[in-house]
Structures are given as structure tokens and as C-alpha cells.
KOLBALO-254942 format. One record per atom (N, C-alpha, C, O): atom name; residue number from 1; x, y, z; residue in one letter. Coordinates in pm, whole numbers, plus 50000, padded with zeros to 5 digits. Layout:
REM residues N
(rec "CA",NUM,(X,Y,Z),"a")
...
This chain:
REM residues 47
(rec "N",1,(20459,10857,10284),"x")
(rec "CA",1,(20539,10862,10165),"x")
(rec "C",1,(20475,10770,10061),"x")
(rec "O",1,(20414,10668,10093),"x")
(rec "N",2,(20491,10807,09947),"x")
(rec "CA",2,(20418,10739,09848),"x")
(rec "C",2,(20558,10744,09745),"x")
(rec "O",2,(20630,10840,09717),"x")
(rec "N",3,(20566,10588,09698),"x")
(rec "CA",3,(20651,10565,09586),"x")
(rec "C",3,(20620,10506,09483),"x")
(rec "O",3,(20560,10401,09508),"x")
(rec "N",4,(20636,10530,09356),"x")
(rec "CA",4,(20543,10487,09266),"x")
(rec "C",4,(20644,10397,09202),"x")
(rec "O",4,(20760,10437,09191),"x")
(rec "N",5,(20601,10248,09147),"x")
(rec "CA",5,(20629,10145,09169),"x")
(rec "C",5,(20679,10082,08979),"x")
(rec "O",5,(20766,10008,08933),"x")
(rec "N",6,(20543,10178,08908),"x")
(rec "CA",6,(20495,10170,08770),"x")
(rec "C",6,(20404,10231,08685),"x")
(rec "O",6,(20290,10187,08676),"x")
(rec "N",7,(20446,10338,08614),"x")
(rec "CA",7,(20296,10395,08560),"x")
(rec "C",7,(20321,10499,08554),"x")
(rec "O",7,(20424,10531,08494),"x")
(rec "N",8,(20267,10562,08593),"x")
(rec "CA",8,(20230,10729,08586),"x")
(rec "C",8,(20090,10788,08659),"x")
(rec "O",8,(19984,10752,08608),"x")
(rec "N",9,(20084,10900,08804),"x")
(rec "CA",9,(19978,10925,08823),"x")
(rec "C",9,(19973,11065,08849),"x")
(rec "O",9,(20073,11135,08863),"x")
(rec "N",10,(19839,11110,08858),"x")
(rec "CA",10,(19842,11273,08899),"x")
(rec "C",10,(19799,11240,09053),"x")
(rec "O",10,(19733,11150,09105),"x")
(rec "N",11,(19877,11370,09106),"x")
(rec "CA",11,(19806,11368,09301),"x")
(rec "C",11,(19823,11506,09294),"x")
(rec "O",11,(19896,11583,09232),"x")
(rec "N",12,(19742,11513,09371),"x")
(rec "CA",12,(19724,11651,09466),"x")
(rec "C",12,(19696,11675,09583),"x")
(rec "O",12,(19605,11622,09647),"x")
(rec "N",13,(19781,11768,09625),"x")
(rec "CA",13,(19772,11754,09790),"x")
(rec "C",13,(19748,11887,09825),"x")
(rec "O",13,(19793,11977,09754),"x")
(rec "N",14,(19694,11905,09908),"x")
(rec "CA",14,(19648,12079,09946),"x")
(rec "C",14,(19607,12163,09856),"x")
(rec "O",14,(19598,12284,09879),"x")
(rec "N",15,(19563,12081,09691),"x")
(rec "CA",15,(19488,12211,09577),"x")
(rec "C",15,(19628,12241,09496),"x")
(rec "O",15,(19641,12333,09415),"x")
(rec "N",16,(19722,12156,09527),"x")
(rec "CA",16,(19893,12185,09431),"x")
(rec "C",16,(19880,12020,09356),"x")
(rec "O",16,(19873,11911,09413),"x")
(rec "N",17,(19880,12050,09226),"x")
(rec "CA",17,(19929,11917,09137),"x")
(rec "C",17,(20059,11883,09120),"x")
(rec "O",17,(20153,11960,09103),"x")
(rec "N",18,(20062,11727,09127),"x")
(rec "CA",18,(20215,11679,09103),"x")
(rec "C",18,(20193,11559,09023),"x")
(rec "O",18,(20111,11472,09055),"x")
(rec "N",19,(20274,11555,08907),"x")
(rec "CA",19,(20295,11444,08855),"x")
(rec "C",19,(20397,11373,08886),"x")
(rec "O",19,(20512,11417,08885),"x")
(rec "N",20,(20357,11226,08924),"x")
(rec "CA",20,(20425,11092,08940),"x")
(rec "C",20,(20478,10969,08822),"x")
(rec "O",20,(20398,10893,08767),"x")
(rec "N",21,(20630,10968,08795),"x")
(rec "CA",21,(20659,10861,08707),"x")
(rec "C",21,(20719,10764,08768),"x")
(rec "O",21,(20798,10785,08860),"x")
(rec "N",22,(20681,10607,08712),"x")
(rec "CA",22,(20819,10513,08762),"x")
(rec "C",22,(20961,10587,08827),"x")
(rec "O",22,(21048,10658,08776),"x")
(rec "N",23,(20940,10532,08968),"x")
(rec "CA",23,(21078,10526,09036),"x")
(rec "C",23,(21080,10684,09120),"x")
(rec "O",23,(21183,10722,09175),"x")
(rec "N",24,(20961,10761,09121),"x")
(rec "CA",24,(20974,10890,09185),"x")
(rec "C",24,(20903,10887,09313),"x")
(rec "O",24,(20857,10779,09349),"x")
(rec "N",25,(20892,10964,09366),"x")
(rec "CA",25,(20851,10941,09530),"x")
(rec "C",25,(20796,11078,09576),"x")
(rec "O",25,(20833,11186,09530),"x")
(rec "N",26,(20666,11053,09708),"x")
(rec "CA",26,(20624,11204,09686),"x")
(rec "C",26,(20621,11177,09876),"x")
(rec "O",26,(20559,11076,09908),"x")
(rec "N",27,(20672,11246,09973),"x")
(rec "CA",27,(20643,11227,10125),"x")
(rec "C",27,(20547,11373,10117),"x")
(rec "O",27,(20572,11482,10066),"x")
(rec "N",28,(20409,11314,10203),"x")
(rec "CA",28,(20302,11399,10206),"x")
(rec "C",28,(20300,11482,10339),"x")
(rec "O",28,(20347,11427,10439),"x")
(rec "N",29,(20255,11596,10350),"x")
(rec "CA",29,(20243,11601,10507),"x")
(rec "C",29,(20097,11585,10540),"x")
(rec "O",29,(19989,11571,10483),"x")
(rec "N",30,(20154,11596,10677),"x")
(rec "CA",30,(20058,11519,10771),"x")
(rec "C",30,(19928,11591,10775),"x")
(rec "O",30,(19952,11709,10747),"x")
(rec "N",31,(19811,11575,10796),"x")
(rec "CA",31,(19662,11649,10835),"x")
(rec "C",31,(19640,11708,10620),"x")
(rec "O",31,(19565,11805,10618),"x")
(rec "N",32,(19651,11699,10585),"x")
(rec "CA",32,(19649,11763,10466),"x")
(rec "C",32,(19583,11693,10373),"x")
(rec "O",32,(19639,11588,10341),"x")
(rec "N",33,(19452,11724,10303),"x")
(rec "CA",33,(19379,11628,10195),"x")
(rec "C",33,(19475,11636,10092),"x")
(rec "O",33,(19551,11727,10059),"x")
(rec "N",34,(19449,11473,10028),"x")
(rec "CA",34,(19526,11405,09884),"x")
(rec "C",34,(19464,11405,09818),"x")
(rec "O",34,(19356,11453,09854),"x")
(rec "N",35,(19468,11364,09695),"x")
(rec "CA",35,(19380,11270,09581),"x")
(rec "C",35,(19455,11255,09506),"x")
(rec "O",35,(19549,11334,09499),"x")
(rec "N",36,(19444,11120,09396),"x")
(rec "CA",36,(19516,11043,09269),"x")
(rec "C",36,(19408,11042,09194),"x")
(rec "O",36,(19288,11043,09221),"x")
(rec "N",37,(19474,11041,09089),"x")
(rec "CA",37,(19443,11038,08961),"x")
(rec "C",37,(19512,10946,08816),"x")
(rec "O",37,(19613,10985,08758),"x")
(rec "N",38,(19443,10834,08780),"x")
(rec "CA",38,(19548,10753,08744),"x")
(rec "C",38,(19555,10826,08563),"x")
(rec "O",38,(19459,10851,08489),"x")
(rec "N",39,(19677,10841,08541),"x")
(rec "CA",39,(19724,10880,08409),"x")
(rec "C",39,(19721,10749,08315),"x")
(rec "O",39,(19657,10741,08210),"x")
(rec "N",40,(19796,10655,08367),"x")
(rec "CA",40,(19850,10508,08273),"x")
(rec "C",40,(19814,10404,08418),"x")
(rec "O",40,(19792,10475,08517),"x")
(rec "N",41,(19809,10339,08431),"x")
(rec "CA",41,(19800,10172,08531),"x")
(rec "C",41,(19933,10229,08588),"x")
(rec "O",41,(20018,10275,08511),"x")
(rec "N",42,(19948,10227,08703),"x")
(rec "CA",42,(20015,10216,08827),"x")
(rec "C",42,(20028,10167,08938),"x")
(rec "O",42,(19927,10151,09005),"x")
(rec "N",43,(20161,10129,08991),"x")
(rec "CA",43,(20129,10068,09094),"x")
(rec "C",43,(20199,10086,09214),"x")
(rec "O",43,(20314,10041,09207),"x")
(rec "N",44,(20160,10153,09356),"x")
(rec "CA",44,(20229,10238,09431),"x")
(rec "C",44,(20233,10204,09596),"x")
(rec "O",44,(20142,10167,09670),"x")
(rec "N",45,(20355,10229,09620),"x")
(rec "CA",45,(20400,10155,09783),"x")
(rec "C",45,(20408,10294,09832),"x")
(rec "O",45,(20476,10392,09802),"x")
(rec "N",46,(20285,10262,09948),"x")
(rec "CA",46,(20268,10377,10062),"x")
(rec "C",46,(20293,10344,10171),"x")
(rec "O",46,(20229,10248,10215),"x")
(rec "N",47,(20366,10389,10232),"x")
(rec "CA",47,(20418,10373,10365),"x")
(rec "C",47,(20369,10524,10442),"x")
(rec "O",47,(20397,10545,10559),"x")
């Protein structure tokens, strides 16, 4: 799970884009490539 803390970022997970703002949360599944992309300075609690 990824919660974003401050900022703003782009991710993508499996080739699908999602944008991330302060206070939103993204749970990833498992075996599946990610990537970020920082929009503004962010700062993000992954558990």
C-alpha cells in the first residue's frame, strides 16, 4: 500500500496510470511492475 503523505505523483502499475494527491492511497497487487513519477515534491508511506 502506498499513501501519499504530500505532493502529487503519477504511478503506474501494470501499463494503467493513476494519479496521486495529498491524503489518497493506492494498495498495489502483488507480482505486478510499478513506477512513479514525481508531478510536485512528495512524500510517501509504503507499507
Amino acid at each position: 500500500m502506498a499513501y501519499l503523505l504530500d505532493g502529487e505523483t503519477e504511478m503506474t502499475v501494470s501499463g494503467e496510470m493513476f494519479n496521486l494527491k495529498t491524503g489518497e492511497m493506492f494498495i498495489m497487487p502483488v507480482n505486478e511492475s510499478h513506477a512513479l513519477k514525481a508531478k510536485k515534491k512528495y512524500k510517501m508511506l509504503l507499507l
